[in-house]
MOPAC internal coordinates of N, CA, C and O (Angstrom, degrees):
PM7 1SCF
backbone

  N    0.0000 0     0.00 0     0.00 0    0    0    0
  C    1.4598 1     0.00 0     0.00 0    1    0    0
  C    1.5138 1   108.83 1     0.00 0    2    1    0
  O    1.2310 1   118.74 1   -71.55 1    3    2    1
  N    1.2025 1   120.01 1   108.45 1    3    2    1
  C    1.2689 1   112.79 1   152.21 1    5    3    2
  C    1.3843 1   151.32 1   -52.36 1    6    5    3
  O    1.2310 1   112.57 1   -58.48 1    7    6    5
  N    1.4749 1   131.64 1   121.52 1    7    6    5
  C    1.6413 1   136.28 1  -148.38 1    9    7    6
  C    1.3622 1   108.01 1   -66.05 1   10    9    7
  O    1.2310 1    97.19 1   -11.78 1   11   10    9
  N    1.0570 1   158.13 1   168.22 1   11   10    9
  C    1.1454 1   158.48 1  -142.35 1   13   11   10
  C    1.8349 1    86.92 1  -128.67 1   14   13   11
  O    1.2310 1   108.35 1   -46.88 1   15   14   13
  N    1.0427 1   139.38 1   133.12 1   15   14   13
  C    1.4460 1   128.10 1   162.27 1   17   15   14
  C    1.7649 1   112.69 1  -126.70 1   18   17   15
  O    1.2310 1   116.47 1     7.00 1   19   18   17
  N    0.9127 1   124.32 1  -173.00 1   19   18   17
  C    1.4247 1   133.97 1   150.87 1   21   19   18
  C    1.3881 1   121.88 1   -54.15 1   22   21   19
  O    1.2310 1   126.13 1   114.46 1   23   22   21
  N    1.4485 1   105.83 1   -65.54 1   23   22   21
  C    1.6810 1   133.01 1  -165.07 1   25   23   22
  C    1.2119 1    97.92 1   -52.31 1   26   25   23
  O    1.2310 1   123.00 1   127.93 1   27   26   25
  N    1.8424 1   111.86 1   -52.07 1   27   26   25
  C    1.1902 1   125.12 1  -168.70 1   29   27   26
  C    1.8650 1   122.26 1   -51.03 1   30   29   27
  O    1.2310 1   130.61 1   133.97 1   31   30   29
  N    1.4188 1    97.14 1   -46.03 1   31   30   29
  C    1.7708 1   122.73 1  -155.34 1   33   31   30
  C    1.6109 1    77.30 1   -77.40 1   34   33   31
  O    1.2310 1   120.71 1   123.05 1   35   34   33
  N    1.2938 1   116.25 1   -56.95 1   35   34   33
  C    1.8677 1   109.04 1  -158.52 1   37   35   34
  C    1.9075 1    92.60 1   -65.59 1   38   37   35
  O    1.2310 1   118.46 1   144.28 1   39   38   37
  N    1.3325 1   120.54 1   -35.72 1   39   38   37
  C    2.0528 1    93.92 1   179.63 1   41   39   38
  C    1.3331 1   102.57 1   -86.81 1   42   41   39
  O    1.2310 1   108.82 1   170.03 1   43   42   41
  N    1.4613 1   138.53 1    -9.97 1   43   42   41
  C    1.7818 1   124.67 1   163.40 1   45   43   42
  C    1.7679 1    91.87 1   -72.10 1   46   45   43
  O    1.2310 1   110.35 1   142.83 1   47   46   45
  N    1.0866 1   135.73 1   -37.17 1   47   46   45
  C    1.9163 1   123.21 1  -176.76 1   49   47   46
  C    1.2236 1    89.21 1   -58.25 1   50   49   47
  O    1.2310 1   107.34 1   116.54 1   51   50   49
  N    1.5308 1   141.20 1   -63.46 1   51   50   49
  C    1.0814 1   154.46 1  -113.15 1   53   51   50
  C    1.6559 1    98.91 1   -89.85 1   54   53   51
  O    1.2310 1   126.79 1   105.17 1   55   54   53
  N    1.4347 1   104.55 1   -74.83 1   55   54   53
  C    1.7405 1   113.88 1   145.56 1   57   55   54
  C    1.4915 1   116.80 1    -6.47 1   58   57   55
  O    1.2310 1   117.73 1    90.11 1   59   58   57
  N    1.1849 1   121.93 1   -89.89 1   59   58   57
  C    1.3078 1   129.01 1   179.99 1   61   59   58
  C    0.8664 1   136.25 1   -91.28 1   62   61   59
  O    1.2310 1   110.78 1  -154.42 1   63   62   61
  N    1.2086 1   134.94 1    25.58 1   63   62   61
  C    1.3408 1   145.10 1   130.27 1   65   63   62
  C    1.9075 1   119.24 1   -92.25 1   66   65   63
  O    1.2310 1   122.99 1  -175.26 1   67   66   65
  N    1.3192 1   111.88 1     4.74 1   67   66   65
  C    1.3078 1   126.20 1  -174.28 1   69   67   66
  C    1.4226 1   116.66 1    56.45 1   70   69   67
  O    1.2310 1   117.26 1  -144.76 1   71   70   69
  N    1.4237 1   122.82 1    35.24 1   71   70   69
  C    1.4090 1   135.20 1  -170.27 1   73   71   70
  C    1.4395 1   126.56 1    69.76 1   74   73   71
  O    1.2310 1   123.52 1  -160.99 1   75   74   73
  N    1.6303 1   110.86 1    19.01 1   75   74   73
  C    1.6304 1   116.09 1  -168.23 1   77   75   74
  C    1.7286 1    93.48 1   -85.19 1   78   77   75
  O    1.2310 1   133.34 1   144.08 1   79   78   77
  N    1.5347 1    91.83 1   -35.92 1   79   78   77
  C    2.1998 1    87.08 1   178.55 1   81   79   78
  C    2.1549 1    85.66 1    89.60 1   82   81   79
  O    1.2310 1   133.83 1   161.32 1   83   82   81
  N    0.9583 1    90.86 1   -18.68 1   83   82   81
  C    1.9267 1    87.70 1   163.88 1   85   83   82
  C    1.8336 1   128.80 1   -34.87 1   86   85   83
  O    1.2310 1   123.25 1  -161.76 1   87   86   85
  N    1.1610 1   111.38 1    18.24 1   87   86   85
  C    1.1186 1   105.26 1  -145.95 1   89   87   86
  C    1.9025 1   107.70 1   -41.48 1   90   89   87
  O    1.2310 1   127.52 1   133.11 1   91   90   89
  N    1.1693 1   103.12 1   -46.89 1   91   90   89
  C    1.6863 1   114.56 1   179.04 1   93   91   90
  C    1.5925 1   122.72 1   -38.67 1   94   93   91
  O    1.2310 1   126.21 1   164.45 1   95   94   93
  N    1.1961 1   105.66 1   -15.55 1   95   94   93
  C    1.3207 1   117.26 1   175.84 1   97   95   94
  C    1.7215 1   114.65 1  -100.34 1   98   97   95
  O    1.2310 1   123.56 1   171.58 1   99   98   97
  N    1.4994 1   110.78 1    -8.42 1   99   98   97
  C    1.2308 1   106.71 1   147.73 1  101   99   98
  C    1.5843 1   147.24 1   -60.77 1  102  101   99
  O    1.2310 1   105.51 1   -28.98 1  103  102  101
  N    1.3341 1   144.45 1   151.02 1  103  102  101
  C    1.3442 1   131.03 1   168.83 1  105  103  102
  C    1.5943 1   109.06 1   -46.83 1  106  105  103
  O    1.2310 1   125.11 1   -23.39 1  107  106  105
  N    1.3064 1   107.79 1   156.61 1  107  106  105
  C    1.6497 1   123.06 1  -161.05 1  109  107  106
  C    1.7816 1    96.53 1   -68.53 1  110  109  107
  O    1.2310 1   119.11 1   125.11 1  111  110  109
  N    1.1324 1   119.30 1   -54.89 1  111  110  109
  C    1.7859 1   133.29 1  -174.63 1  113  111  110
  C    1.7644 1    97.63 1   -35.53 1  114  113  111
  O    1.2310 1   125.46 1   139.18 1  115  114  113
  N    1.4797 1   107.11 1   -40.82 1  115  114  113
  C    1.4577 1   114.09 1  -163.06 1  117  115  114
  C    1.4470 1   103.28 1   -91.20 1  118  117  115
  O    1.2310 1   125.43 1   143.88 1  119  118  117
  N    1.0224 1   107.17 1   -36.12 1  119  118  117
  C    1.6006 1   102.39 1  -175.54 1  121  119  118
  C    1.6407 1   102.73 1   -75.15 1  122  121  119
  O    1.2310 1   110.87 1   128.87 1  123  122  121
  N    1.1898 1   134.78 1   -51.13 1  123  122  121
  C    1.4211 1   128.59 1   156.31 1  125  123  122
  C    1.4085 1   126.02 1   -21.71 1  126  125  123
  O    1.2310 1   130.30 1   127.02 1  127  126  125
  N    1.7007 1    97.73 1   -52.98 1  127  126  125
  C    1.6819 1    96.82 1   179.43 1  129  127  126
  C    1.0438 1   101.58 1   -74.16 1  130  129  127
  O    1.2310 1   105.43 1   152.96 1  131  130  129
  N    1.3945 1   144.60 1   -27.04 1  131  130  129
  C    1.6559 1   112.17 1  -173.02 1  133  131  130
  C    1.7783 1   112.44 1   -96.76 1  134  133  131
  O    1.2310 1   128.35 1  -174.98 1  135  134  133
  N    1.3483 1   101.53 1     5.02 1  135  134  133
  C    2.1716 1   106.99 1  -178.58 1  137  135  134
  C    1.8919 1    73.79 1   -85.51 1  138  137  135
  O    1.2310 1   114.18 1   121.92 1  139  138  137
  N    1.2055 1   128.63 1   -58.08 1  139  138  137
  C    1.6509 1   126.12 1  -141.58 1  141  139  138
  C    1.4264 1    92.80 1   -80.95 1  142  141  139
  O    1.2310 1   110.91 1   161.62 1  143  142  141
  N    1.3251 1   134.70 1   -18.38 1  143  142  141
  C    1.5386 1   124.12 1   164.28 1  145  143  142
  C    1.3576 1   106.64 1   -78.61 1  146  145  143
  O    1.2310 1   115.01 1   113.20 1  147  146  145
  N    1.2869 1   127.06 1   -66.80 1  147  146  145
  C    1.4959 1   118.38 1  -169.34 1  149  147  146
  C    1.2236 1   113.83 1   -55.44 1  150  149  147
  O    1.2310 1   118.35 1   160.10 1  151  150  149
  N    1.5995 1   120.76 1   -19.90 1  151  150  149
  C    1.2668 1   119.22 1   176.32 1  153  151  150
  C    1.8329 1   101.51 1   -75.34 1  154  153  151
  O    1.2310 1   101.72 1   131.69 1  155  154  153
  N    0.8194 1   150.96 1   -48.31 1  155  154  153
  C    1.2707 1   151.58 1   163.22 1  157  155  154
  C    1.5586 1   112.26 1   -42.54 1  158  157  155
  O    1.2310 1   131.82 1   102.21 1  159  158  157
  N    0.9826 1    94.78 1   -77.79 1  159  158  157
  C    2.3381 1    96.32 1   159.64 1  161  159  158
  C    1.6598 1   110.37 1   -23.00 1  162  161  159
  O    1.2310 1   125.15 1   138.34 1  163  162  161
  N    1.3154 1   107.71 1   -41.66 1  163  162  161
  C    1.2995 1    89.17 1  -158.32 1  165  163  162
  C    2.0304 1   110.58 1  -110.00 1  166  165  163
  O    1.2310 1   131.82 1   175.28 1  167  166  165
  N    1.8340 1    94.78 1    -4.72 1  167  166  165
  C    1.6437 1   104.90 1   150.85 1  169  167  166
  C    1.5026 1   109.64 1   -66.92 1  170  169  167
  O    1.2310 1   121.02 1   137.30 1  171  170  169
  N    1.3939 1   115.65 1   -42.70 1  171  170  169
  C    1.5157 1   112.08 1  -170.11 1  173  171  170
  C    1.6418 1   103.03 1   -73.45 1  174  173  171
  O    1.2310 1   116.02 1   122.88 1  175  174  173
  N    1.2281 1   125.16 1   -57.12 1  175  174  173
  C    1.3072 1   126.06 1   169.43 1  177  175  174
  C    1.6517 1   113.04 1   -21.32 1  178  177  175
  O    1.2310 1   125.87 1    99.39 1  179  178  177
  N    0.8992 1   106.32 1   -80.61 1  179  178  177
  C    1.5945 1   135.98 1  -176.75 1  181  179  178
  C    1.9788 1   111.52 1   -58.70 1  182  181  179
  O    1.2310 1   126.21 1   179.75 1  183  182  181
  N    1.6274 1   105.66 1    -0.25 1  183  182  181
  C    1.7624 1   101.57 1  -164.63 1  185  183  182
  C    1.6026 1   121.50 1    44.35 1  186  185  183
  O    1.2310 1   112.96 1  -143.01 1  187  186  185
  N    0.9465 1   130.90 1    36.99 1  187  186  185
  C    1.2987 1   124.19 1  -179.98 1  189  187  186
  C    1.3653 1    90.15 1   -91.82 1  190  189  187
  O    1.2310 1   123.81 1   -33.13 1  191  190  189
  N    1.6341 1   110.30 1   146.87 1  191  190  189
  C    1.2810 1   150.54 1  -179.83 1  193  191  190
  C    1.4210 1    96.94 1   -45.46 1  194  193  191
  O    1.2310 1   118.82 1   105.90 1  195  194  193
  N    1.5084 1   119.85 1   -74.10 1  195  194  193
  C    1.7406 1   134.65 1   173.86 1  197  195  194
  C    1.0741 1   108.38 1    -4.14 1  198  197  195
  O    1.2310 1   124.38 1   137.81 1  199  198  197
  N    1.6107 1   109.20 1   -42.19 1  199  198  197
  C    1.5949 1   114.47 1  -155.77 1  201  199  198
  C    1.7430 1   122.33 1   -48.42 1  202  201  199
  O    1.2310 1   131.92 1   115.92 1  203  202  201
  N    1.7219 1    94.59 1   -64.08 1  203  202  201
  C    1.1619 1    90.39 1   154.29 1  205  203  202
  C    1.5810 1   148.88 1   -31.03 1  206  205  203
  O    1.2310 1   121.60 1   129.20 1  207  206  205
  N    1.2028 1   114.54 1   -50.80 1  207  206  205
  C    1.0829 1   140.61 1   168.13 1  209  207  206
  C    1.6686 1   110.36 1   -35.04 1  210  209  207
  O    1.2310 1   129.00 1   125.94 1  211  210  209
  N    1.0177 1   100.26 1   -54.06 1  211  210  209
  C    2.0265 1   125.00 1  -171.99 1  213  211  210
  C    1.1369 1    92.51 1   -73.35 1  214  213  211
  O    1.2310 1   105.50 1   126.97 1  215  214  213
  N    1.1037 1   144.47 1   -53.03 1  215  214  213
  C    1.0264 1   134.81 1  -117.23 1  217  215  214
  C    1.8066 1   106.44 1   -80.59 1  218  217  215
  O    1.2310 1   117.78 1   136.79 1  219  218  217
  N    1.5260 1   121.83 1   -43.21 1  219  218  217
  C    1.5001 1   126.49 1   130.97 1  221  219  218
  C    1.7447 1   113.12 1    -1.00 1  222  221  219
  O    1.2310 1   128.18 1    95.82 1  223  222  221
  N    1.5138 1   101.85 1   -84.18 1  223  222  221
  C    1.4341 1    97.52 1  -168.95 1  225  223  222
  C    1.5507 1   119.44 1   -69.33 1  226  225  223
  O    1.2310 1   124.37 1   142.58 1  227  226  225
  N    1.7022 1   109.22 1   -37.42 1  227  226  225
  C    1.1645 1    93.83 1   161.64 1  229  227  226
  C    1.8746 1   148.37 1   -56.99 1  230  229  227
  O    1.2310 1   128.86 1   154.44 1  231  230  229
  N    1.5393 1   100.53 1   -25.56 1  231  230  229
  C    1.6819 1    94.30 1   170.71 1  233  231  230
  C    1.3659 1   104.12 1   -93.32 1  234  233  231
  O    1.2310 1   120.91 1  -158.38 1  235  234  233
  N    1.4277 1   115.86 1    21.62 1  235  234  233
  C    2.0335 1   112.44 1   159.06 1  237  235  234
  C    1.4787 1   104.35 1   -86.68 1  238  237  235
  O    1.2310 1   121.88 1   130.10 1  239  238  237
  N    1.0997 1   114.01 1   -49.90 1  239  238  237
  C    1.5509 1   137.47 1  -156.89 1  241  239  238
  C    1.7158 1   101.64 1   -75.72 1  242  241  239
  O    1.2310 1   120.27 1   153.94 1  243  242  241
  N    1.4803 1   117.09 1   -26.06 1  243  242  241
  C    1.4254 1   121.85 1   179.20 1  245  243  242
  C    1.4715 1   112.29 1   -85.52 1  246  245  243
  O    1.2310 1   130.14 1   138.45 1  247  246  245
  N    1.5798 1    98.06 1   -41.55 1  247  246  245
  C    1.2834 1   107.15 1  -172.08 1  249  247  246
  C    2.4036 1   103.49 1   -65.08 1  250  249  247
  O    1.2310 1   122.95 1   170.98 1  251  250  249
  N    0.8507 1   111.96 1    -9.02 1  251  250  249
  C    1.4596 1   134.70 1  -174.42 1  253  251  250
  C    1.5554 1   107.31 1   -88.85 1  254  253  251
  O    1.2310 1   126.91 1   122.72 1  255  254  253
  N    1.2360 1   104.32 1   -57.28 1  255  254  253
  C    1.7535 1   113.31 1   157.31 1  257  255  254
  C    1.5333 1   121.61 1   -49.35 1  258  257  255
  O    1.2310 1   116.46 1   123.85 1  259  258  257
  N    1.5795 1   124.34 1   -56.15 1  259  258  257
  C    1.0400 1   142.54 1  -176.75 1  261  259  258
  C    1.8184 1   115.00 1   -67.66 1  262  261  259
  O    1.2310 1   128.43 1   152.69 1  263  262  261
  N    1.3331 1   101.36 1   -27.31 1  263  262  261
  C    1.6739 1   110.24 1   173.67 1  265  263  262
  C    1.5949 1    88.18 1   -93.77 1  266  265  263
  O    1.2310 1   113.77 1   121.53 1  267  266  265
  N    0.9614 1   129.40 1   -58.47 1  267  266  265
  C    1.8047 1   113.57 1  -167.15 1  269  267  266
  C    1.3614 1   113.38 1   -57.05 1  270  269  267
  O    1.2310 1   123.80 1   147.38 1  271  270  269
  N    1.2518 1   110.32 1   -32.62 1  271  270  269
  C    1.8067 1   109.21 1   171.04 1  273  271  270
  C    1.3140 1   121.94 1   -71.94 1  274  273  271
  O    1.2310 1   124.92 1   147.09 1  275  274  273
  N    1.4277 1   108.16 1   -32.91 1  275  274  273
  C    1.4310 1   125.15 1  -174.53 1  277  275  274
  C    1.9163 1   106.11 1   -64.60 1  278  277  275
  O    1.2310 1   120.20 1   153.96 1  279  278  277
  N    1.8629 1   117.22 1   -26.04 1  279  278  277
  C    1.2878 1   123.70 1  -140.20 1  281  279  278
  C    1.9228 1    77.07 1  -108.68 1  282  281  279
  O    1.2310 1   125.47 1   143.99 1  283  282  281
  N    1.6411 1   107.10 1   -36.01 1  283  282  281
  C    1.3584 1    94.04 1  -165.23 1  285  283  282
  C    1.3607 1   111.51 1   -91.46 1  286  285  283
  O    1.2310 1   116.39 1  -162.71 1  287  286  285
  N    1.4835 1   124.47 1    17.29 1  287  286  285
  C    1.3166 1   131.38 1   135.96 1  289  287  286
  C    1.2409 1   150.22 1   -43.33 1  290  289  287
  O    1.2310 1   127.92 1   165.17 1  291  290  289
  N    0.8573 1   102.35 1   -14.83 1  291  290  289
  C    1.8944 1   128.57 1  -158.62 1  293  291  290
  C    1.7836 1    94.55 1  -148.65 1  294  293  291
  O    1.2310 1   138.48 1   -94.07 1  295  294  293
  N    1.5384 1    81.77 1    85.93 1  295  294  293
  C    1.6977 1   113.68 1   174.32 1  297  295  294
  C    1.2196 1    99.34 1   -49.39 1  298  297  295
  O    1.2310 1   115.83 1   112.98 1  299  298  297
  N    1.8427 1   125.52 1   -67.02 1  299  298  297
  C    1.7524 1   110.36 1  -162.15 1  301  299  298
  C    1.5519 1    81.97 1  -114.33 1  302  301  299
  O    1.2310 1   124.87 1   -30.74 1  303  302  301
  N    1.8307 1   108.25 1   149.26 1  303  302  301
  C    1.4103 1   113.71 1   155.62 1  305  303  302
  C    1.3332 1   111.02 1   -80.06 1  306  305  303
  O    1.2310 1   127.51 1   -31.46 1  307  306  305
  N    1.7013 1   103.16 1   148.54 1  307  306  305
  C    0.9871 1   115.62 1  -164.23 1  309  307  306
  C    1.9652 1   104.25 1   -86.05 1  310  309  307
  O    1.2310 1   130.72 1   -39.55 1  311  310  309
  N    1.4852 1    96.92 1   140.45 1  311  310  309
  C    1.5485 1   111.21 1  -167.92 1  313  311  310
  C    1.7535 1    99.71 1   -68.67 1  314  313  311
  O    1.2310 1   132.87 1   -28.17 1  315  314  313
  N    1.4950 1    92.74 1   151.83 1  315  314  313
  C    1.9122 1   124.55 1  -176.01 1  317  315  314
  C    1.4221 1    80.22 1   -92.29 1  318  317  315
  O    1.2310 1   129.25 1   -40.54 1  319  318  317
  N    1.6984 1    99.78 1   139.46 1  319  318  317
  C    1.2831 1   110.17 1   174.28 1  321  319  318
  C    1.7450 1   103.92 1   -88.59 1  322  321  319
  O    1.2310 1   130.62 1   -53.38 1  323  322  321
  N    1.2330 1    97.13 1   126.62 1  323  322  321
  C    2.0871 1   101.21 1   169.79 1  325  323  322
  C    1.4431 1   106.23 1    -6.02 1  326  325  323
  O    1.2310 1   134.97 1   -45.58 1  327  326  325
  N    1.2551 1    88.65 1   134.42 1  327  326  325
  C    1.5352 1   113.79 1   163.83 1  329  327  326
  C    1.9887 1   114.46 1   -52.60 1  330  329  327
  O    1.2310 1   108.07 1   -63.94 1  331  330  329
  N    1.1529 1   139.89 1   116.06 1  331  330  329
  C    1.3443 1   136.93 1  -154.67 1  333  331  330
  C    1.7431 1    94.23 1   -89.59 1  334  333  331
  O    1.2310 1   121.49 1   -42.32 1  335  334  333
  N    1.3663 1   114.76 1   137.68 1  335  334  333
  C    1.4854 1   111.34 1  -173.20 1  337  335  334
  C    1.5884 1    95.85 1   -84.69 1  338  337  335
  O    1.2310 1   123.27 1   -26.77 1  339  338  337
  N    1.7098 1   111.33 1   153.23 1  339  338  337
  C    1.0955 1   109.62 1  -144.67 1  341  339  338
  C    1.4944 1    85.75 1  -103.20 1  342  341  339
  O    1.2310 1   118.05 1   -25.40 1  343  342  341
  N    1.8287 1   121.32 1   154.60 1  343  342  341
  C    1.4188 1   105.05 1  -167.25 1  345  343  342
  C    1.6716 1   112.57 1   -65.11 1  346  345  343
  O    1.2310 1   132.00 1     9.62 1  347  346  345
  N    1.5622 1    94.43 1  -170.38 1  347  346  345
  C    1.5365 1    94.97 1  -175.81 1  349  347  346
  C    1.6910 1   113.21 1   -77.23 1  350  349  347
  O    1.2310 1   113.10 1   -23.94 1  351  350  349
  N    1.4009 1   130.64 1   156.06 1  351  350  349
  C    1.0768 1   111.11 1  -122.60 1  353  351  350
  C    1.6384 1   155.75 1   -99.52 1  354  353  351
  O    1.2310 1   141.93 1   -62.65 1  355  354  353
  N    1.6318 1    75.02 1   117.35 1  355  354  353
  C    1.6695 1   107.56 1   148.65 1  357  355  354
  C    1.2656 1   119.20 1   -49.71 1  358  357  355
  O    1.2310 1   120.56 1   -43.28 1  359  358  357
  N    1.6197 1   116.53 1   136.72 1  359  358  357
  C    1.7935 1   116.19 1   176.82 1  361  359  358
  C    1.6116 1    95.16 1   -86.79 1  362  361  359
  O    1.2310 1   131.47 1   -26.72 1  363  362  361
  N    1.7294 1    95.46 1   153.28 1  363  362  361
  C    1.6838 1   112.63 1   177.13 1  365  363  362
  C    1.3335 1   105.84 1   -86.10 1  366  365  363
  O    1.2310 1   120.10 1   180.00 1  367  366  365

């Protein structure tokens, strides 16, 4: 599992927003995951007690970051091979 960092959260913003730092113009799921990580970053930063607490939602909420960056990597999806004609007859 990868640690949740600072460095990290600002190049997944960076990623998906294509470097505008726009975050608001992202879908709502995404903009959540990166307020509910930095909000965790900055219990752990800071030692507050909470931290713990987050720490659950935060490696959900990263792991959400880490698949959306991972998805907006891969400029074209890759094509389904043809539908296979079904033999002669076979029910549909």
């Amino acid at each position: 599992m990868e640690v949740p960092t600072r460095a990290r959260l600002e190049h997944f913003t960076e990623a998906l927003t294509a470097g505008t730092g726009a975050v608001e113009a992202l879908p709502p799921q995404l903009r959540y995951a990166i307020a509910g990580v930095s909000a965790y970053l900055a219990a752990v930063e800071e030692g507050a007690p909470a931290a713990g607490h987050l720490h659950g939602n935060a490696v959900a909420l990263w792991e959400t970051l880490r698949d959306a960056v991972g998805s907006s990597a891969v400029p074209v999806p890759v094509p389904l091979p043809p539908p296979r004609s079904a033999p002669a007859g076979a029910a549909r």
